[in-house]
C-alpha positions as CSV (number, residue, x, y, z in Angstrom):
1,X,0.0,0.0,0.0
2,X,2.8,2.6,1.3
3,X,4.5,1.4,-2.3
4,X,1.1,2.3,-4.7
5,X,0.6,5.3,-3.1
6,X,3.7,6.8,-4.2
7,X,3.5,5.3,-7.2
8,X,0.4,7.5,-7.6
9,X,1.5,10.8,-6.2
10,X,4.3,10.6,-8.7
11,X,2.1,9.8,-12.1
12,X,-0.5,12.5,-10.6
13,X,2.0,15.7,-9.6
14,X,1.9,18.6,-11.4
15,X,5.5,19.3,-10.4
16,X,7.3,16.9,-12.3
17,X,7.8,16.8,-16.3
18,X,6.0,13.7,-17.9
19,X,9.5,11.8,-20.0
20,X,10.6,12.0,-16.0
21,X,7.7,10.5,-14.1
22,X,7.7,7.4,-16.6
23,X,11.5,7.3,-16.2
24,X,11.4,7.1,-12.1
25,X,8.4,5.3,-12.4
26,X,10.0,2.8,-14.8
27,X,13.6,2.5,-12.7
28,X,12.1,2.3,-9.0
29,X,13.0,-0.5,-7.0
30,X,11.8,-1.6,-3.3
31,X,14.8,-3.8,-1.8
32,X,14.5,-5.0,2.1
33,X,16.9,-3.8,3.8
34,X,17.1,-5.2,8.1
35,X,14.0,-6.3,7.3
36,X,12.7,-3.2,6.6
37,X,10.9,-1.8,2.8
38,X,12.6,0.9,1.0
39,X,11.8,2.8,-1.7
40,X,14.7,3.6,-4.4
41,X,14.5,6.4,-7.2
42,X,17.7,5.6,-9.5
43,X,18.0,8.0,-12.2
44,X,20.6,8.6,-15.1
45,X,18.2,10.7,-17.3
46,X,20.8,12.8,-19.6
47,X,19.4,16.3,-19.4
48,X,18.4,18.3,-16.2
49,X,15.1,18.2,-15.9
50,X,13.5,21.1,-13.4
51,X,10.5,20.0,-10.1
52,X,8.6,22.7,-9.7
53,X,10.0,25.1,-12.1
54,X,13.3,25.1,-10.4
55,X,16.5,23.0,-10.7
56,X,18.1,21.3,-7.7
57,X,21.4,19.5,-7.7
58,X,22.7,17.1,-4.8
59,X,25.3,17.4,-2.4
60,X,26.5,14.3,-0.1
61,X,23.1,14.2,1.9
62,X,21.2,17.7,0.8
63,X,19.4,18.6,-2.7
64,X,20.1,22.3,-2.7
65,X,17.7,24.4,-5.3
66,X,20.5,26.0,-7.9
67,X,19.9,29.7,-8.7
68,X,19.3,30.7,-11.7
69,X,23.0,32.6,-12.3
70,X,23.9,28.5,-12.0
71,X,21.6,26.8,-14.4
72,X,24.3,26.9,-17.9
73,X,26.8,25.2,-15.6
74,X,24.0,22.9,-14.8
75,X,23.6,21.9,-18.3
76,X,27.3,21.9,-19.0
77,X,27.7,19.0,-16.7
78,X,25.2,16.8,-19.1
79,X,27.5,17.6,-22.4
């Protein structure tokens, strides 16, 4: 149940671009781990792709939003 209901939250948001959904949607796993259900979104899509009209990139632990003076280097990194 906890599985199909983000399942559904992701093919219903408005925030995310349609080629992406299927792609997560298409790539996620649920491994046991210590007995416990998780829930993995692997990605390599090969463009940046924006959630909520904005562009985040990760660092170690944190997804940090990248301002806008940022975004070409953004792309630059998917050349």
């Amino acid at each position: 149940m906890f599985i199909q209901k983000n399942k559904r939250k992701i093919k219903n948001s408005k925030l995310i671009e349609e080629d992406y959904k299927k792609h997560i949607l298409e790539n996620m796993r649920t491994p046991l781990l210590y007995g416990r259900q998780l829930i993995v979104f692997e990605t390599d899509f090969d463009e940046p792709v924006q959630y909520d009209s904005k562009y985040y990139e990760r660092e170690f632990t944190d997804v940090v939003e990248i301002p806008t003076s940022e975004i070409r280097k953004l792309f630059k990194k998917f050349k």
